[in-house]
Biotite code that builds the C-alpha atoms (Angstrom):
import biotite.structure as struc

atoms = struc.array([
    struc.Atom([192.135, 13.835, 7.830], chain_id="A", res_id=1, res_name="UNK", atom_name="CA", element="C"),
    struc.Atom([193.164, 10.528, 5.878], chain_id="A", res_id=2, res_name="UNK", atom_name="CA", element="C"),
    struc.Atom([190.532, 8.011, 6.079], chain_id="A", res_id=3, res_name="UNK", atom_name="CA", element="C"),
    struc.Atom([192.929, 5.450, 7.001], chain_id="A", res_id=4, res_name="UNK", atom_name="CA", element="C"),
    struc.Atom([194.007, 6.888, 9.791], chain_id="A", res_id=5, res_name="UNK", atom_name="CA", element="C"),
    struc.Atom([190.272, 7.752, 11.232], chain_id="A", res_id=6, res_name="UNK", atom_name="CA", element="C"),
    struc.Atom([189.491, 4.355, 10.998], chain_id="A", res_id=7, res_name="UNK", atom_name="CA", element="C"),
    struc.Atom([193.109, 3.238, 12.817], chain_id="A", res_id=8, res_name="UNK", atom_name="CA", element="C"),
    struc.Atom([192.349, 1.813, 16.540], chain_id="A", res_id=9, res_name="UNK", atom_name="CA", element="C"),
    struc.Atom([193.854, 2.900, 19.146], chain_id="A", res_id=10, res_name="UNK", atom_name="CA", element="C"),
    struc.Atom([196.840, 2.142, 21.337], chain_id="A", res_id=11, res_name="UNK", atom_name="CA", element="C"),
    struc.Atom([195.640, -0.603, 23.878], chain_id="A", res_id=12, res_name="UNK", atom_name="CA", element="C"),
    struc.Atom([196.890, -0.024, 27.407], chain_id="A", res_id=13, res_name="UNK", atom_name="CA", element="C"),
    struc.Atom([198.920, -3.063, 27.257], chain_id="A", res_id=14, res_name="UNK", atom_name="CA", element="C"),
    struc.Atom([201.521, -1.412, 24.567], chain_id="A", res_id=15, res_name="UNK", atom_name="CA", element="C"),
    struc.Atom([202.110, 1.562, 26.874], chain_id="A", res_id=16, res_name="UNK", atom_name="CA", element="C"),
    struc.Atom([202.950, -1.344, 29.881], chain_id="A", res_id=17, res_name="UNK", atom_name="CA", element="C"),
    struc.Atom([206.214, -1.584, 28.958], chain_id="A", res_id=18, res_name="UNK", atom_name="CA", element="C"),
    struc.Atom([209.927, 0.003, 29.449], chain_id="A", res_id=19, res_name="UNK", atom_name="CA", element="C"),
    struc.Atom([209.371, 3.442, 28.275], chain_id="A", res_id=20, res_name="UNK", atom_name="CA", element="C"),
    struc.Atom([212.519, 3.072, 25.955], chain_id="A", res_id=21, res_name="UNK", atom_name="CA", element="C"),
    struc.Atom([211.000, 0.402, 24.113], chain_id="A", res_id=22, res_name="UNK", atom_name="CA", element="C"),
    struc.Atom([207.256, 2.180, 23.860], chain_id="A", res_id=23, res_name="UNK", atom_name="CA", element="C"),
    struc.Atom([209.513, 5.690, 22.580], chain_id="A", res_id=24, res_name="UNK", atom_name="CA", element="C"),
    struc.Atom([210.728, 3.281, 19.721], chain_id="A", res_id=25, res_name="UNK", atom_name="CA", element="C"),
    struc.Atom([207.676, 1.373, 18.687], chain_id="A", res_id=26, res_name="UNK", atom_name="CA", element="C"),
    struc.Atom([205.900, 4.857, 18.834], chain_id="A", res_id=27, res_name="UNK", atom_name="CA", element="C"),
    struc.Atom([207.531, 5.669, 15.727], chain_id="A", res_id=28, res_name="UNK", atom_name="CA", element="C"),
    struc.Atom([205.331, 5.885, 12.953], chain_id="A", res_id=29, res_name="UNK", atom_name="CA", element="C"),
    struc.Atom([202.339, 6.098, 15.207], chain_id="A", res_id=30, res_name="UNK", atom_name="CA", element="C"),
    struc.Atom([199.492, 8.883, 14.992], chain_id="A", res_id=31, res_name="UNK", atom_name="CA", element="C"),
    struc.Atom([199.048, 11.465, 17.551], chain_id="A", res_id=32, res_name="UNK", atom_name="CA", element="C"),
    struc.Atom([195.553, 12.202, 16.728], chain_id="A", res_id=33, res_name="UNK", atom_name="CA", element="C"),
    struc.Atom([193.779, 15.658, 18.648], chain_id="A", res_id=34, res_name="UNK", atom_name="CA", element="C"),
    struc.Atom([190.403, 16.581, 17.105], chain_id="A", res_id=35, res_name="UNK", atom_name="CA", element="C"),
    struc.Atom([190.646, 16.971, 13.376], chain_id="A", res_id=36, res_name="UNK", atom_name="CA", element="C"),
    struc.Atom([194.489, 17.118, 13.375], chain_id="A", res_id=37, res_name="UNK", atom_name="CA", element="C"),
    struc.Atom([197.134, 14.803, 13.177], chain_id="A", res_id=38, res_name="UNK", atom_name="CA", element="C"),
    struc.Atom([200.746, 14.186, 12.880], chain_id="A", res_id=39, res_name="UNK", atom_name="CA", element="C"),
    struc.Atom([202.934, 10.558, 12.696], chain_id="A", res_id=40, res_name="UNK", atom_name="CA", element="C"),
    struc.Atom([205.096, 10.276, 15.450], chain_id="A", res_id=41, res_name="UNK", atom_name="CA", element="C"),
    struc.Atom([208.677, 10.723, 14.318], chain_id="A", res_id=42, res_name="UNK", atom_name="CA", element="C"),
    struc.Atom([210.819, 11.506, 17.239], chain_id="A", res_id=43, res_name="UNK", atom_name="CA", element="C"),
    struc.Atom([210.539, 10.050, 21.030], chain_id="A", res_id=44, res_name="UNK", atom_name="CA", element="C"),
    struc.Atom([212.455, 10.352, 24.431], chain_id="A", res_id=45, res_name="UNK", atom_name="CA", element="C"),
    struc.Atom([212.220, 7.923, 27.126], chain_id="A", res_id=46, res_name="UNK", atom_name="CA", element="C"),
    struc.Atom([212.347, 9.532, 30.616], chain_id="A", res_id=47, res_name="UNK", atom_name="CA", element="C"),
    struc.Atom([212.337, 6.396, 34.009], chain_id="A", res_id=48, res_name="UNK", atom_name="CA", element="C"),
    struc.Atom([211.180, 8.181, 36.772], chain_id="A", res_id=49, res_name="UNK", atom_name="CA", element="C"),
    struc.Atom([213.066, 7.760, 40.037], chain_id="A", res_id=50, res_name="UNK", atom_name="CA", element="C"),
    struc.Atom([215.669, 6.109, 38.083], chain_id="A", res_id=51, res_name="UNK", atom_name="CA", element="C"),
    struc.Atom([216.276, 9.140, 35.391], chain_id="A", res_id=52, res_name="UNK", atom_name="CA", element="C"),
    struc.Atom([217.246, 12.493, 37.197], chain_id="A", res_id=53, res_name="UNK", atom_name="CA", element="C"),
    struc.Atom([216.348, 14.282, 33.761], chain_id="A", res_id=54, res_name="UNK", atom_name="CA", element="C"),
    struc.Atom([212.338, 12.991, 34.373], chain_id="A", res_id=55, res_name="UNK", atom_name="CA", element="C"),
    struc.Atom([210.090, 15.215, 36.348], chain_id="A", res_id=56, res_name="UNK", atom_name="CA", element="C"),
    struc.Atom([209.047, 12.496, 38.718], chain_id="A", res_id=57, res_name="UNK", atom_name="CA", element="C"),
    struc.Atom([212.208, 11.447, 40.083], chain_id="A", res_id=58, res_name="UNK", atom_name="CA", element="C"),
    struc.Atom([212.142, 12.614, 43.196], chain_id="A", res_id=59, res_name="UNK", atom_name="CA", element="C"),
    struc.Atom([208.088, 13.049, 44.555], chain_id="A", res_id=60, res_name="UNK", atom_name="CA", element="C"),
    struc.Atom([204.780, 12.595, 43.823], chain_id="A", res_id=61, res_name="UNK", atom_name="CA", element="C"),
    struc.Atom([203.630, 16.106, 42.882], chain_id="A", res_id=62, res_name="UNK", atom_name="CA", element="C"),
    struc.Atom([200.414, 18.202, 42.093], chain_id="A", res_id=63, res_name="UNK", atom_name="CA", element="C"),
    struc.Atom([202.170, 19.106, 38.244], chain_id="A", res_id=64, res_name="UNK", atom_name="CA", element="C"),
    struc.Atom([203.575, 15.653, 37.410], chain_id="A", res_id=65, res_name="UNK", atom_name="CA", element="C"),
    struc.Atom([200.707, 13.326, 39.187], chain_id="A", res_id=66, res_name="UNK", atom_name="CA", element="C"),
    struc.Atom([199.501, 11.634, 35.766], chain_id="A", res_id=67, res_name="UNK", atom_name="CA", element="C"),
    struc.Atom([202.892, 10.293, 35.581], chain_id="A", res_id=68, res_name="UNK", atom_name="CA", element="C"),
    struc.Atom([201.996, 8.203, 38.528], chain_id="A", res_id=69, res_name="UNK", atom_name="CA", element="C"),
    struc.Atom([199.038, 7.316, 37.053], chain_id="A", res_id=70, res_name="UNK", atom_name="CA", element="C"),
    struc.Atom([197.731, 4.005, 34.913], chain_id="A", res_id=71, res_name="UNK", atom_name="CA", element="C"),
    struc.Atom([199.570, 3.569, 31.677], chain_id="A", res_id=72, res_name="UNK", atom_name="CA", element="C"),
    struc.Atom([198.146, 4.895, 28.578], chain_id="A", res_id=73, res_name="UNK", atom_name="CA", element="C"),
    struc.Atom([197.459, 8.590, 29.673], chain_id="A", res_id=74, res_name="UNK", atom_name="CA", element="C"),
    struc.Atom([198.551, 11.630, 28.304], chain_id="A", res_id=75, res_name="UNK", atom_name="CA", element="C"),
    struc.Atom([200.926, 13.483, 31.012], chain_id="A", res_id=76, res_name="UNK", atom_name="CA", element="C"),
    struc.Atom([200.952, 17.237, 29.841], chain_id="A", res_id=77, res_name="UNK", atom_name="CA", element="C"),
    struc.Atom([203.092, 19.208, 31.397], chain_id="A", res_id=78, res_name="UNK", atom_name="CA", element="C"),
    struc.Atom([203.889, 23.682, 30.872], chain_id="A", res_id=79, res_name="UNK", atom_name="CA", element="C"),
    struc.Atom([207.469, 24.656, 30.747], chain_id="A", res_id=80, res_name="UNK", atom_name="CA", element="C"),
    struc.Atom([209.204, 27.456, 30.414], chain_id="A", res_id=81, res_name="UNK", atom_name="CA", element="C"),
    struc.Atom([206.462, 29.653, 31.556], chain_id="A", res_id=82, res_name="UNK", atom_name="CA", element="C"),
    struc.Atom([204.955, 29.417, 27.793], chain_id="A", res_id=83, res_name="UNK", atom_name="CA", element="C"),
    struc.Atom([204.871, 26.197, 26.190], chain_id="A", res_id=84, res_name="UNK", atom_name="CA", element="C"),
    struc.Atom([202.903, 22.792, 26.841], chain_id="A", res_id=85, res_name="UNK", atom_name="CA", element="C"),
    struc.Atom([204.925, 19.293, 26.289], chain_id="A", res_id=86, res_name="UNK", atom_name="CA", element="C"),
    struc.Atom([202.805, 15.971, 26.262], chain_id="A", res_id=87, res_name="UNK", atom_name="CA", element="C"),
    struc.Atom([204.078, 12.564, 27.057], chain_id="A", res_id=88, res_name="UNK", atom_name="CA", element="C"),
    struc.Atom([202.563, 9.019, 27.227], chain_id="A", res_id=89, res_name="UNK", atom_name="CA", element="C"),
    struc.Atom([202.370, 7.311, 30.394], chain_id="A", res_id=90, res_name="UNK", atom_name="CA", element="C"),
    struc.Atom([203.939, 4.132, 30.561], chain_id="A", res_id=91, res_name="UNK", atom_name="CA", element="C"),
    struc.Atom([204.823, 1.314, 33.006], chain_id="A", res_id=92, res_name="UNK", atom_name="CA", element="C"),
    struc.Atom([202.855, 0.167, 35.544], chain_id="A", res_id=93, res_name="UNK", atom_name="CA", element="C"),
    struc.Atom([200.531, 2.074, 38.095], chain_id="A", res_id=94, res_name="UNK", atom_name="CA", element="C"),
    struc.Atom([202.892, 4.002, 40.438], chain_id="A", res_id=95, res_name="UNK", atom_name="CA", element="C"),
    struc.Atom([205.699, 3.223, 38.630], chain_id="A", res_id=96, res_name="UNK", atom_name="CA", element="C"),
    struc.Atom([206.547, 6.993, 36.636], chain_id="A", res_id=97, res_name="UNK", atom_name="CA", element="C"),
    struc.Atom([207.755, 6.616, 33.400], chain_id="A", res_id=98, res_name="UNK", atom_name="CA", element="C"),
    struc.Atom([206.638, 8.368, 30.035], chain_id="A", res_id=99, res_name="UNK", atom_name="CA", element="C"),
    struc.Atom([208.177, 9.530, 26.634], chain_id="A", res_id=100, res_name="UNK", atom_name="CA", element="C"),
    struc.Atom([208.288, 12.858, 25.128], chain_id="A", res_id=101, res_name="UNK", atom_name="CA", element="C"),
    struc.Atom([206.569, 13.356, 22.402], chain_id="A", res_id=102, res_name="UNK", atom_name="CA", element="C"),
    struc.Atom([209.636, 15.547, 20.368], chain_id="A", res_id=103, res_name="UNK", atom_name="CA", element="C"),
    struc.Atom([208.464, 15.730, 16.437], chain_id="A", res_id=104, res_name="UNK", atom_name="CA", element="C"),
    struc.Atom([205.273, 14.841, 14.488], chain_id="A", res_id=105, res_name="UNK", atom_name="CA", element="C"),
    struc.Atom([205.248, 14.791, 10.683], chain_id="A", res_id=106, res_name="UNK", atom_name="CA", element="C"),
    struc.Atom([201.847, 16.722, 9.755], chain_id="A", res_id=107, res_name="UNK", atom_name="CA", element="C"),
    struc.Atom([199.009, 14.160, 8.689], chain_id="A", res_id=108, res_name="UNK", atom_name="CA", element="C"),
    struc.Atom([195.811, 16.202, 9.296], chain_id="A", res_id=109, res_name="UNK", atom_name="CA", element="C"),
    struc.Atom([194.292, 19.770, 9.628], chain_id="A", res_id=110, res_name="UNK", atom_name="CA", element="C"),
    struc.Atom([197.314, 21.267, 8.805], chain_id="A", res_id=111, res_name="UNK", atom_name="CA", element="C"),
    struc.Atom([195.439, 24.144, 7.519], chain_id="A", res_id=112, res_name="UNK", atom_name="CA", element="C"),
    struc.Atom([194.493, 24.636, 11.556], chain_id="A", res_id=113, res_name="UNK", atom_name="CA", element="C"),
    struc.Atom([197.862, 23.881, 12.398], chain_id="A", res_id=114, res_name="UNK", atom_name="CA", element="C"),
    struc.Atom([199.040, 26.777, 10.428], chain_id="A", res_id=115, res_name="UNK", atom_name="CA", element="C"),
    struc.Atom([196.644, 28.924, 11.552], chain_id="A", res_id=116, res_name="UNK", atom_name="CA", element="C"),
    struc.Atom([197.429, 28.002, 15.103], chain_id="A", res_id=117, res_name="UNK", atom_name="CA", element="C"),
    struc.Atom([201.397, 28.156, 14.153], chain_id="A", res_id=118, res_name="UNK", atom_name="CA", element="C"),
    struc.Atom([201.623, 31.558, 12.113], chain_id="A", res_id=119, res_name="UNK", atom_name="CA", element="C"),
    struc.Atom([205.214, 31.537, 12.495], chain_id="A", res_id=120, res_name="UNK", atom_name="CA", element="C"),
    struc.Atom([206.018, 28.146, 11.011], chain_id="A", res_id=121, res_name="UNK", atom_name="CA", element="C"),
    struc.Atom([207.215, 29.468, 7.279], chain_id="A", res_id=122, res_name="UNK", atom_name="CA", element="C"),
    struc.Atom([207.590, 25.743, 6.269], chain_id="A", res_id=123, res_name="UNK", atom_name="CA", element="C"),
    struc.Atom([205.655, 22.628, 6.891], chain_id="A", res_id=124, res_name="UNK", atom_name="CA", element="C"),
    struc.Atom([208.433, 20.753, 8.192], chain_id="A", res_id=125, res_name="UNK", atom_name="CA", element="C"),
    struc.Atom([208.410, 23.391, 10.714], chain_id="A", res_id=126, res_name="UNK", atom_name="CA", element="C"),
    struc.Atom([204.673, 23.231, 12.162], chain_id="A", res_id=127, res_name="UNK", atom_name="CA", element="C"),
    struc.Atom([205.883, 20.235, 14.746], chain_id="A", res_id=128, res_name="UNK", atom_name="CA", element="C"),
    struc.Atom([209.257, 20.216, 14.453], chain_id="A", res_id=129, res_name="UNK", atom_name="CA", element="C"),
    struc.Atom([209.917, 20.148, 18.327], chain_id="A", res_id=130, res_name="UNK", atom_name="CA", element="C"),
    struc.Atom([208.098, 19.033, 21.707], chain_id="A", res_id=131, res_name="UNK", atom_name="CA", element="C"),
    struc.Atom([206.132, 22.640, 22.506], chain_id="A", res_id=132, res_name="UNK", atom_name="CA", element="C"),
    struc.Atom([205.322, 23.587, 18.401], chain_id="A", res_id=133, res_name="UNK", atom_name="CA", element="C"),
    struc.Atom([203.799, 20.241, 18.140], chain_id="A", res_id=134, res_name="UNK", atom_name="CA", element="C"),
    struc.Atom([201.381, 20.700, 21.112], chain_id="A", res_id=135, res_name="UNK", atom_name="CA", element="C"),
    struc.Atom([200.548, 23.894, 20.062], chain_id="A", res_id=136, res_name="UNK", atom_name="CA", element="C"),
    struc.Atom([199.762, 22.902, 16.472], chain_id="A", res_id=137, res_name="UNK", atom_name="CA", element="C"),
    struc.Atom([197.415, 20.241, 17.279], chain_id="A", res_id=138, res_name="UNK", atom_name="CA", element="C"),
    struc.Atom([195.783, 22.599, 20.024], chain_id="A", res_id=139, res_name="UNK", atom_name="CA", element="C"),
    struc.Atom([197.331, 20.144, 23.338], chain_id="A", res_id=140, res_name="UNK", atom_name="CA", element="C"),
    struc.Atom([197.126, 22.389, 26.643], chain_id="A", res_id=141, res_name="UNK", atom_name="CA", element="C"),
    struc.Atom([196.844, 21.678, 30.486], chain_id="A", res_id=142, res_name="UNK", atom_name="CA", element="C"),
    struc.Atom([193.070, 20.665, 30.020], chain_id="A", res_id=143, res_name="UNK", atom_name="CA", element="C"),
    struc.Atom([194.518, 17.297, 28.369], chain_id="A", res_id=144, res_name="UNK", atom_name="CA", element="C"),
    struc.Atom([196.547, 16.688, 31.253], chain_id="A", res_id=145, res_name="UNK", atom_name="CA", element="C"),
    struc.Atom([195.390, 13.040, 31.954], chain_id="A", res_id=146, res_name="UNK", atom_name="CA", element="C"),
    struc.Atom([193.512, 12.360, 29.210], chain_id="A", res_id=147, res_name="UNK", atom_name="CA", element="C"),
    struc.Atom([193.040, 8.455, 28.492], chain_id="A", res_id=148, res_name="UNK", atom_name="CA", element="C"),
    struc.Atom([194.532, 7.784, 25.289], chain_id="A", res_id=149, res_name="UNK", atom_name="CA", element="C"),
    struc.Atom([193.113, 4.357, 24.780], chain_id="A", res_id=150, res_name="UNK", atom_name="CA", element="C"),
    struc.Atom([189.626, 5.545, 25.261], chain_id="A", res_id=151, res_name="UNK", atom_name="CA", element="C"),
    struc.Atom([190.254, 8.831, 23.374], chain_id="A", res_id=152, res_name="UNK", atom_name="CA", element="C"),
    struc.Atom([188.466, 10.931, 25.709], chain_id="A", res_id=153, res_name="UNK", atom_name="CA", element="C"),
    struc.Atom([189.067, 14.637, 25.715], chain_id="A", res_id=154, res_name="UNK", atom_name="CA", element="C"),
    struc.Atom([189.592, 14.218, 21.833], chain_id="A", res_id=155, res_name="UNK", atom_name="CA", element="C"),
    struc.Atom([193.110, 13.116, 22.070], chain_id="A", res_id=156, res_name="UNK", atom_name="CA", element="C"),
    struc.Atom([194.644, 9.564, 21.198], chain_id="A", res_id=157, res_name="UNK", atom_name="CA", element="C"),
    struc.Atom([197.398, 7.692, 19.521], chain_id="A", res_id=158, res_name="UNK", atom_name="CA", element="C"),
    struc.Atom([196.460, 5.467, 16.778], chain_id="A", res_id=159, res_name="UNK", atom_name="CA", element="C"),
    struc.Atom([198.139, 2.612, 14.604], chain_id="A", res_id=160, res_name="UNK", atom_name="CA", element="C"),
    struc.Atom([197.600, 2.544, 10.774], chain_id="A", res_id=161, res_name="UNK", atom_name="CA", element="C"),
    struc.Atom([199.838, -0.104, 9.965], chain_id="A", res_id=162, res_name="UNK", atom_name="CA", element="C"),
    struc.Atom([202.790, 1.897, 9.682], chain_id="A", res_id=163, res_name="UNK", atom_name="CA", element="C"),
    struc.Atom([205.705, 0.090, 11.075], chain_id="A", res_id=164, res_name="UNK", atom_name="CA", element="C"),
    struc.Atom([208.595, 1.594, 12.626], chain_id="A", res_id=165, res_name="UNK", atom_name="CA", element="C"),
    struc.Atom([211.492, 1.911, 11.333], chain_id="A", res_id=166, res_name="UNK", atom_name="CA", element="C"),
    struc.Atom([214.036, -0.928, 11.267], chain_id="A", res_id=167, res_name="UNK", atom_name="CA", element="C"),
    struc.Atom([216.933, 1.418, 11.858], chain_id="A", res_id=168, res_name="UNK", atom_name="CA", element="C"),
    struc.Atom([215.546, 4.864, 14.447], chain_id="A", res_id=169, res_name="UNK", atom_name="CA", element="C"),
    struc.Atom([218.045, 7.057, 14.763], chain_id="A", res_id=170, res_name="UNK", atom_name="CA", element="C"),
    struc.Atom([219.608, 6.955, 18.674], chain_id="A", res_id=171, res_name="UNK", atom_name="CA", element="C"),
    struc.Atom([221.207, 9.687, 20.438], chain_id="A", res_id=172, res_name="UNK", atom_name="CA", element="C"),
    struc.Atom([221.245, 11.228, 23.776], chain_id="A", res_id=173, res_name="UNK", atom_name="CA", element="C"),
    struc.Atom([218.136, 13.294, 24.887], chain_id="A", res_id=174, res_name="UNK", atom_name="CA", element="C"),
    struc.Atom([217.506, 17.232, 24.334], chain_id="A", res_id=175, res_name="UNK", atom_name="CA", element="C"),
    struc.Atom([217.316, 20.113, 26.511], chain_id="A", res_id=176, res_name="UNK", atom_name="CA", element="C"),
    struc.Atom([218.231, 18.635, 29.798], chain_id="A", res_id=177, res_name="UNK", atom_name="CA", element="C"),
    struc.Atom([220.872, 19.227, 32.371], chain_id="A", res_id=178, res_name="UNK", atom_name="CA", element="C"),
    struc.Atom([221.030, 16.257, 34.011], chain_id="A", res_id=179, res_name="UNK", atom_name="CA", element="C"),
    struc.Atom([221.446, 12.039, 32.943], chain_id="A", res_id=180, res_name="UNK", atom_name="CA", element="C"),
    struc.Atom([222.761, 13.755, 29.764], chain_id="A", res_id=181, res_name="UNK", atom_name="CA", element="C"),
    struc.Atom([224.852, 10.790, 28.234], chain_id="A", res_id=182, res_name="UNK", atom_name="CA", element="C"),
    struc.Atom([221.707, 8.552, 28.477], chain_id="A", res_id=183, res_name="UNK", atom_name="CA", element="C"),
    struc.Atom([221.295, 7.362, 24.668], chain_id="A", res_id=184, res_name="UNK", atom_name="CA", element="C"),
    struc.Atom([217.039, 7.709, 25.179], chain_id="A", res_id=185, res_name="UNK", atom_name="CA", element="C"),
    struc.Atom([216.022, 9.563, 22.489], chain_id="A", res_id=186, res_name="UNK", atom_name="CA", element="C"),
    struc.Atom([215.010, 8.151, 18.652], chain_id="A", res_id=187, res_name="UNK", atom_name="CA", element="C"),
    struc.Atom([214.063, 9.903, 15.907], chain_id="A", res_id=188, res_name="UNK", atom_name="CA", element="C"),
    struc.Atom([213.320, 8.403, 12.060], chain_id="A", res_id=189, res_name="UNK", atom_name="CA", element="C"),
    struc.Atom([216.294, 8.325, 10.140], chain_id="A", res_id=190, res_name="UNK", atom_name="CA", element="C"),
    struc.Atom([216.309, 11.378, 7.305], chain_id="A", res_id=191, res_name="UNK", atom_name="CA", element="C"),
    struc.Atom([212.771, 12.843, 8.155], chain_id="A", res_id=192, res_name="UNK", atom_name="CA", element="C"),
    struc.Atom([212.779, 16.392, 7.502], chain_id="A", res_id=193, res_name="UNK", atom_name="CA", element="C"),
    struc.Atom([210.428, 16.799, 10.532], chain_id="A", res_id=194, res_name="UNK", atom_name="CA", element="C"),
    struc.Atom([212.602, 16.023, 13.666], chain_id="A", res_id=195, res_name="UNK", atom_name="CA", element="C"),
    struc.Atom([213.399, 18.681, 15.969], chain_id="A", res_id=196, res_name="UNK", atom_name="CA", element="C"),
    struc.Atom([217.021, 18.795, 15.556], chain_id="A", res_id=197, res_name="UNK", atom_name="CA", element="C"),
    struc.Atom([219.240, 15.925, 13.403], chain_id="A", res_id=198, res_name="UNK", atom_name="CA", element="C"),
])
């Protein structure tokens, strides 16, 4: 893994305090850091609890979406489909739950594991390409379910290198939901090859 980017901080709490739409856009160009791998953030979507039908906490309190009700700065993970694990940031304020989806990493570090842990992927651009292949490359399951990403515990945080985002993200309406679909909540980096779907 790049030097730099062991030696970025972390996230303080205070940055995931916020609107989740404006934490999905300043996590571009962030680093979702989980053991030895890594990947820069490249793609977000902002989900606002009982005010977003789409978000898995807008109607109850429940045993699967609990971290999202949680303090800011934790890692709600979440299994879908029956086979894949999705991980999102918890934002806001206690009780109040609101997170972004973590859509599309660009690979930084271990991608060697990644690909071993992604034999499919033909391509780079394709180990993280999406919400569920980027938790599986970097190894993200139910155990990291309300991990503190400030504190890094569990082996999992989000760090700043410097990398700014970009002046001009991408917007667009989210992916893969059936409900509050015209809400423009989802950003991606302009012209990356690594985002889920242009």
């Amino acid at each position: 893994m790049d030097g730099v980017v062991l030696q970025a901080p972390p996230l303080p709490r205070a940055f995931y305090r916020r609107d989740p739409r404006l934490v999905a856009v300043d996590l571009l160009g962030k680093v979702l850091v989980a053991g030895e791998r890594s990947g820069r953030i490249v793609e977000t979507e902002a989900y606002l609890g009982a005010a977003d039908p789409a978000a898995h906490s807008y109607r109850r309190r429940s045993a699967r979406n609990a971290t999202m009700f949680g303090p800011p700065g934790h890692l709600y993970v979440y299994f879908t489909y029956g086979m894949h694990w999705c991980c999102n940031p918890v934002c806001g304020d206690e009780d109040e739950p609101v997170a972004v989806l973590v859509r599309a990493l660009a690979p930084l570090g271990g991608v060697d594991q990644m690909r071993a842990l992604r034999p499919a992927a033909r391509r780079e651009r394709d180990l993280c390409s999406g919400p569920a292949k980027l938790c599986q490359a970097l190894g993200i399951h139910g155990g990291h379910d309300g991990a503190d990403l400030v504190l890094g515990d569990r082996g999992v945080r989000i760090v700043d290198d410097g990398t700014a985002p970009p002046p001009d993200p991408v917007v667009t309406t989210r992916v893969g939901i059936s409900q509050a679909v015209d809400e423009p909540w989802r950003w991606y980096v302009r012209g990356d090859p690594h985002v889920s779907r242009p």
